[in-house]
C-alpha positions as CSV (number, residue, x, y, z in Angstrom):
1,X,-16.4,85.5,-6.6
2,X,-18.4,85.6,-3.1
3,X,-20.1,82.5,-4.9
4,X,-17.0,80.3,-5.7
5,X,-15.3,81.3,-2.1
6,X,-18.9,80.1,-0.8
7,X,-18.7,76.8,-2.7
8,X,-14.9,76.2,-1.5
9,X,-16.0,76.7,1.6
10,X,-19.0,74.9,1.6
11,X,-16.9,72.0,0.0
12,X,-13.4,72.2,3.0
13,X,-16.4,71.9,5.5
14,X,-18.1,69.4,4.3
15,X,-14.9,67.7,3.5
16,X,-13.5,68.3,7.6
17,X,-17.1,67.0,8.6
18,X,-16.2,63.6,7.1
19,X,-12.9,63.3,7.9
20,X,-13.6,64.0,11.2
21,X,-16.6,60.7,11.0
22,X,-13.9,59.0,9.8
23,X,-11.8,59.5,12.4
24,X,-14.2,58.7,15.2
25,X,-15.3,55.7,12.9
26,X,-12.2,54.5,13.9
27,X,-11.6,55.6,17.9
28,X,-15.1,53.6,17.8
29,X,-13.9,50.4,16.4
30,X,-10.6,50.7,18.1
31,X,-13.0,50.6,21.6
32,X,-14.8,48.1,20.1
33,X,-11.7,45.8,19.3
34,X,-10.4,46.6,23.1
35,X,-13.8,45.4,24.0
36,X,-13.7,42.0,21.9
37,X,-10.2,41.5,23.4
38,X,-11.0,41.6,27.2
39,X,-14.2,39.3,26.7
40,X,-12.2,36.8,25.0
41,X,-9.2,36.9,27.6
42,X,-12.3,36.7,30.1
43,X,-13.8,33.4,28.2
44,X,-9.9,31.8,27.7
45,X,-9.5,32.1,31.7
46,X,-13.0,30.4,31.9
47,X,-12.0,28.1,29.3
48,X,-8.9,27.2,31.3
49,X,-10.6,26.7,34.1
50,X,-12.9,24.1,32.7
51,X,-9.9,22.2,31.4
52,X,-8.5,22.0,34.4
53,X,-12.0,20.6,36.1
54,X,-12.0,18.3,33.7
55,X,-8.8,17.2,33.6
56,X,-8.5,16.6,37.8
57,X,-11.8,14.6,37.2
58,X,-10.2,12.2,34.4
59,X,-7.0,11.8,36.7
60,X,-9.1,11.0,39.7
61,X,-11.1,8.2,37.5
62,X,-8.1,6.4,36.4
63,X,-6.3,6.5,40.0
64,X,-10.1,4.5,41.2
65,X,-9.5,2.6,38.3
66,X,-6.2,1.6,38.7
67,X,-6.4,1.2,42.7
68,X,-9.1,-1.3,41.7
69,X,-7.1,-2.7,39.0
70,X,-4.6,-3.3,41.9
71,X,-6.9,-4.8,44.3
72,X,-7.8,-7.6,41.9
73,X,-4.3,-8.0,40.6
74,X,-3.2,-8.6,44.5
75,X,-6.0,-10.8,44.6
76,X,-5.2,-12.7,42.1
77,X,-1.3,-13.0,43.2
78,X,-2.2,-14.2,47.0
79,X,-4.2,-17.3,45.0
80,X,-1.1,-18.5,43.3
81,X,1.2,-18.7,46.6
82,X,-0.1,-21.7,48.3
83,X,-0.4,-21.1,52.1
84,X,2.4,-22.6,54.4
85,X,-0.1,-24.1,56.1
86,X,-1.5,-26.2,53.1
87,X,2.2,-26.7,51.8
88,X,2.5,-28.8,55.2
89,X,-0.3,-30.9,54.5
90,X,0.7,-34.6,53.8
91,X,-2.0,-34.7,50.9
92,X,0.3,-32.5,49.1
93,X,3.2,-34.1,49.0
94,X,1.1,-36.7,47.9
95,X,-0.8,-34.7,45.0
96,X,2.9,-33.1,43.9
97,X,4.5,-37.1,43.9
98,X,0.9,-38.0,41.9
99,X,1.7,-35.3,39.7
100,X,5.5,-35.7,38.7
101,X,4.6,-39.7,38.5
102,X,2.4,-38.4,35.6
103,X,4.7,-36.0,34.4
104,X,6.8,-38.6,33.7
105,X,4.7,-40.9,32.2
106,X,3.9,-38.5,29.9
107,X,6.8,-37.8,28.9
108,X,6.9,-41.7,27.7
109,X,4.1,-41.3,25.9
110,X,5.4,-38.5,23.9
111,X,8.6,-40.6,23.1
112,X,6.6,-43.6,22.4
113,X,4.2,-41.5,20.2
114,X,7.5,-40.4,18.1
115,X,8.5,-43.6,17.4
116,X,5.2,-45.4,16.7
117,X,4.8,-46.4,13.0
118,X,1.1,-46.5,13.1
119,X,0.7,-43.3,12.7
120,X,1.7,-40.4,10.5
121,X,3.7,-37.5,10.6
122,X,0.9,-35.0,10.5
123,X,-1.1,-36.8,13.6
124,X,2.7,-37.4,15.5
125,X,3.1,-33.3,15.4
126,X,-0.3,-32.4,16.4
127,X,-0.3,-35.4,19.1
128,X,3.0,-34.0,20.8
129,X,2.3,-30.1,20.5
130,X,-0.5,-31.1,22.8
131,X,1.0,-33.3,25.2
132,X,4.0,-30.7,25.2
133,X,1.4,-28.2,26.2
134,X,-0.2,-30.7,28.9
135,X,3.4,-31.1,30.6
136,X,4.6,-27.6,30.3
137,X,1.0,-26.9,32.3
138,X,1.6,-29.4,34.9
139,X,4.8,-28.5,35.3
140,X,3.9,-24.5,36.0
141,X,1.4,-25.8,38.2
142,X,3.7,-28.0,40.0
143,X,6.5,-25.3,40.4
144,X,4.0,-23.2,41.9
145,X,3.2,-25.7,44.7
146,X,6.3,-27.0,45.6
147,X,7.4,-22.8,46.6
């Protein structure tokens, strides 16, 4: 009888021993877990941080980008209004009269190229697409410098 009481013994010991591992298997990966959690909190405010580098960086490259964008653009605005100064100039008037005389001869030509029998339909249309493009390019250019 000692011997089974020794054995049941033996066996609620060795049975306590492991549960008790077990138990501090887990309080250990519990710390460990903790652990895993405040180094990736730590590496998402580092994370966050870099974004936020990165991202000032990319806004301060398109506002150069733009601000030069919007140098050339002015640029190229101040060259279509003609100066006051030049707009005075007799040799103006003279290129704007030059210009409307040819204007309106080329509006002749388009009419006479309609009617013309020598040639055909096909050679009329492209002939007057391009002297409709020629006059509507004058023109622009002419509205610009009488302003």
């Amino acid at each position: 009888m000692n011997n089974i009481v020794g054995a049941l013994l033996l066996c609620l010991l060795a049975c306590t021993s492991s549960a008790q591992g077990i138990f501090n298997q887990k309080a250990t990966q519990i710390k460990r877990y903790m652990e895993q959690i405040g180094l990736l909190r730590t590496y998402l405010r580092q994370a966050e941080r870099g974004y936020q580098i990165l991202d000032k960086g990319l806004h301060t490259i398109r506002d150069i980008k733009r601000g030069e964008f919007n140098l050339h653009d002015l640029y190229y605005k101040s060259l279509k209004s003609v100066n006051p100064e030049v707009r005075r100039l007799s040799e103006v008037d003279a290129a704007v009269q030059t210009g409307t005389a040819i204007l309106r001869q080329a509006s002749k030509m388009i009419r006479v190229n309609n009617s013309s029998e020598l040639l055909e339909a096909s050679e009329k249309g492209t002939s007057s697409v391009f002297w409709v493009r020629s006059l509507m390019t004058l023109k622009k250019t002419f509205s610009t410098w009488m302003i």
